[in-house]
C-alpha positions in Angstrom: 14.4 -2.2 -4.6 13.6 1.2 -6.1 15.5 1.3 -9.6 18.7 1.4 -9.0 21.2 -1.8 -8.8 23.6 0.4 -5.6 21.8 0.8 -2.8 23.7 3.6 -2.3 21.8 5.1 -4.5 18.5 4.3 -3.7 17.4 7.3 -1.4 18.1 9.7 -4.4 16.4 7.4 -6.5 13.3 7.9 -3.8 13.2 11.5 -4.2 13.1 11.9 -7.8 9.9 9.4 -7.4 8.4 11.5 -4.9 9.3 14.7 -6.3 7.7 12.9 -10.0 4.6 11.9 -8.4 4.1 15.2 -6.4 4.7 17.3 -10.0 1.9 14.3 -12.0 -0.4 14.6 -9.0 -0.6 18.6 -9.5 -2.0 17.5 -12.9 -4.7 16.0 -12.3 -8.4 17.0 -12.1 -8.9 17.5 -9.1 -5.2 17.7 -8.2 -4.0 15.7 -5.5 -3.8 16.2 -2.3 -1.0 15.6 -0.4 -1.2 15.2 3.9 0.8 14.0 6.5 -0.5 11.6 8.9 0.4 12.6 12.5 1.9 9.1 14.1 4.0 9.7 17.4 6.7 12.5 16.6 6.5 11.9 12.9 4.2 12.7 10.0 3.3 9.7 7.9 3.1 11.2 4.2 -0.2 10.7 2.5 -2.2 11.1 -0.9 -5.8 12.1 -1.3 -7.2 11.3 -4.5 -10.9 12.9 -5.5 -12.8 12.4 -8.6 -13.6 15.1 -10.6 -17.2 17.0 -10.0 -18.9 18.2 -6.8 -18.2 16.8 -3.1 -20.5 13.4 -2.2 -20.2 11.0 0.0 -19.3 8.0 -1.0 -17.4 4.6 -0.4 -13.5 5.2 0.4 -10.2 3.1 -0.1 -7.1 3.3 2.1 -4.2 1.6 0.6 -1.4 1.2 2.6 2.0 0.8 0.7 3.5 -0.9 2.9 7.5 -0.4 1.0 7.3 3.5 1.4 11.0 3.0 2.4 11.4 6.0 4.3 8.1 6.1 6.1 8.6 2.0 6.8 12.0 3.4 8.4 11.0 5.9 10.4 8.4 3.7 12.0 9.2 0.1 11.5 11.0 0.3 15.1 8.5 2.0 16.7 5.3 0.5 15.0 4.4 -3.6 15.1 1.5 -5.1 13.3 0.6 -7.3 16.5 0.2 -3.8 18.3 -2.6 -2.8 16.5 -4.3 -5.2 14.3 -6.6 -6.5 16.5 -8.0 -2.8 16.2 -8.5 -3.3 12.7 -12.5 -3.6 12.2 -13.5 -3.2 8.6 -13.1 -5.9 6.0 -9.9 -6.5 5.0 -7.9 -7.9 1.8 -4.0 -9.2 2.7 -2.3 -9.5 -0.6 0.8 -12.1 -0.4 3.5 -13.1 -2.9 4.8 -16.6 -3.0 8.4 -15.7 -3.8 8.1 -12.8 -1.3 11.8 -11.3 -0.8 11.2 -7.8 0.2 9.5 -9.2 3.9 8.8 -12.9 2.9 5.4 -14.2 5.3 4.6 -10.8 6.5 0.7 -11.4 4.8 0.5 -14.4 6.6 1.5 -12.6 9.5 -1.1 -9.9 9.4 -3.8 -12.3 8.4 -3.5 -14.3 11.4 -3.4 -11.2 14.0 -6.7 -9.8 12.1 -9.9 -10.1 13.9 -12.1 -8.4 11.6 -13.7 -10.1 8.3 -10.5 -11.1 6.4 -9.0 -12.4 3.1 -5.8 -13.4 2.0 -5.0 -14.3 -1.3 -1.6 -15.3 -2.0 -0.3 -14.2 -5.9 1.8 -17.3 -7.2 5.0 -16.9 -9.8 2.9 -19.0 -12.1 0.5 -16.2 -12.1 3.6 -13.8 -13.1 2.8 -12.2 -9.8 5.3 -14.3 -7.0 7.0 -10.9 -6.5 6.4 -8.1 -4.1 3.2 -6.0 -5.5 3.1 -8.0 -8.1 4.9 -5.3 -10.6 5.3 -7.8 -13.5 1.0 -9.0 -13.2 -0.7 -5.1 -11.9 -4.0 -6.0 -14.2 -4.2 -9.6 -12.2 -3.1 -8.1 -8.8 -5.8 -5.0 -9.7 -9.0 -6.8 -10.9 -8.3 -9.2 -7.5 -8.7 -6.3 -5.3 -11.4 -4.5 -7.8 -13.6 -7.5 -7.2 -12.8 -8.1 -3.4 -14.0 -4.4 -3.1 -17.4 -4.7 -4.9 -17.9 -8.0 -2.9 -17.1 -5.8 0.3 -19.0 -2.8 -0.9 -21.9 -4.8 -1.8 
């Protein structure tokens, strides 16, 4: 799932990812900032990325990454989708993956429990983007949700 063909493996993997993202995000201009987002007894790890230039207001994205191993850990037995999502009441984009293997049907899922405005687009192995997060298609998966959030924004 994150590199590495023994599992075993995998949480070491995690950190060197982490600790590599944490050292690129110092970086950048303006660095990023990294919070923790209180959820029960836990802290839910989070990224703030600014642009460069003085402090407006302007339009914000949240994206959830929803295979954060350890954070989907921590909380998957404490934390259910149909708990909360008919809390959710901005627009929202559900991403699926036809050949899904990570959590196969979980978009579908989530679609069906929103009651806010909702789309779900389902990314098809003939698009080279079947798999979770699309890794092998990021410039089809990307300009999908670049042009679902200027139709949104609009």
């Amino acid at each position: 799932m994150l590199g590495s063909d023994r599992p075993t493996d995998e949480p070491a993997v995690f950190a060197e990812m982490r600790t590599s993202w944490h050292r690129a995000g110092e970086l950048l201009d303006p660095p990023v900032q990294q919070l923790s987002i209180p959820y029960e007894d836990i802290g839910l790890p989070a990224y703030l990325l600014s642009p460069p230039g003085r402090p407006l207001r302007r339009p914000t994205l949240i994206l959830v990454n929803g295979s954060d191993a350890q954070s989907v850990d921590l909380t998957i037995e404490r934390f259910r989708c149909d708990d909360v999502a008919h809390l959710v009441t901005c627009p929202t984009l559900v991403l699926g993956y036809e050949t899904e293997a990570m959590i196969p049907g979980q978009g579908s899922r989530l679609f069906d429990l929103l009651r806010c405005p909702k789309r779900h687009i389902v990314l098809t192995a003939d698009q080279g983007a079947g798999d979770h997060c699309a890794p092998m298609a990021p410039q089809l998966r990307n300009g999908i949700v670049r042009d679902w959030l200027e139709q949104a924004l609009a």
